[in-house]
C-alpha positions, 0 to 999 in steps of 0.5 A: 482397573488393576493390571492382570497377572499378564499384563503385568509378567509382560512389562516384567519381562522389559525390566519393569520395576514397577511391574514387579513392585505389583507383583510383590504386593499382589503375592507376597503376603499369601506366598508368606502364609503358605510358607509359614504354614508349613515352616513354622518360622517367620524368619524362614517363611520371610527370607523364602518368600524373598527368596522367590522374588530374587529368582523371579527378577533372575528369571524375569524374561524367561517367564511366560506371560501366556501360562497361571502366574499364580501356579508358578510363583506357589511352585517355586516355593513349593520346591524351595521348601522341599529343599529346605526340609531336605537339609533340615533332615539331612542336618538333625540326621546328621547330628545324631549320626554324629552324637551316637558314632561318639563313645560319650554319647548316649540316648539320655545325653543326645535327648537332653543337648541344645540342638543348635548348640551341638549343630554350631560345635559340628560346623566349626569342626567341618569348618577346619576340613580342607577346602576339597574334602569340606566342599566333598562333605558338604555336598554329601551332608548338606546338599543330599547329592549322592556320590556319582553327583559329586564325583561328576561335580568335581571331576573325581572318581566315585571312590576318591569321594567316598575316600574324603566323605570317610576322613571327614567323618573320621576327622570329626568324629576324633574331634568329638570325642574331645567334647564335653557333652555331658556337660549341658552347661558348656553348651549354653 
């Protein structure tokens, strides 16, 4: 007779390997459907369901044994998809904030450009910021966390952070404005 959920969050919590190995095999090929239903991306929905089971082994004793197992592994990747499609539309939003702030950039151009490709030229760019402002930045762009958050983070004021967001955009909107993206080719 197969361990329960119970028996096996229990010997989880003692360190069990084996335990967890049991876990994995009883839940990972559900847990990767869910996630692929949802993400359409088998390389996505694959380093989720890893993902979940790396904070499970993290969090290994202080999981409880007593509630639904189940309901615990789906709520974990429940919220780590919401974060992934937060970033995802904080990164789309982003570049096309980006494509339309450029003189060059029109509609017929930023319909036509390789998402990626333009994606990869922006994050070469933020790369160059200065350690603070980038870290400002991405906590802003990437992350989704407000102003006072970051302020609170990083121990400045709400308008220093607002004063870093504002040169990094002006940095990279001067960076683009050197880029060719009415030459589709370049981005290839």
């Amino acid at each position: 007779m197969a361990p329960t959920d119970f028996e096996l969050v229990t010997r989880l919590q003692k360190d069990d390997i084996k335990a967890f190995d049991l876990l994995y095999a009883k839940y990972a090929v559900n847990l990767y459907r869910f996630a692929l239903k949802y993400l359409k991306s088998k390389e996505e929905s694959e380093e989720l369901v890893q993902s979940v089971f790396m904070k499970l082994w993290e969090m290994r004793r202080s999981v409880k044994a007593d509630t639904s197992f189940k309901s615990f592994l789906y709520t974990i990747v429940h919220n780590d998809m919401c974060v992934l499609f937060r970033k995802r539309k904080y990164n789309q939003d982003f570049i096309r904030e980006t494509l339309r702030m450029t003189d060059q950039a029109s509609t017929e151009v930023e319909e036509s450009i390789d998402y990626r490709s333009a994606l990869e030229k922006v994050e070469k760019i933020i790369e160059n910021l200065p350690e603070k402002q980038k870290l400002i930045f991405i906590k802003s762009r990437h992350e989704g966390k407000s102003t006072k958050e970051i302020a609170e983070e990083v121990g400045l004021s709400p308008g220093t952070v607002d004063n870093y967001i504002s040169a990094s955009l002006k940095f990279i909107k001067s960076k683009l404005k050197n880029e060719s993206f009415c030459n589709v080719s370049e981005l290839l």
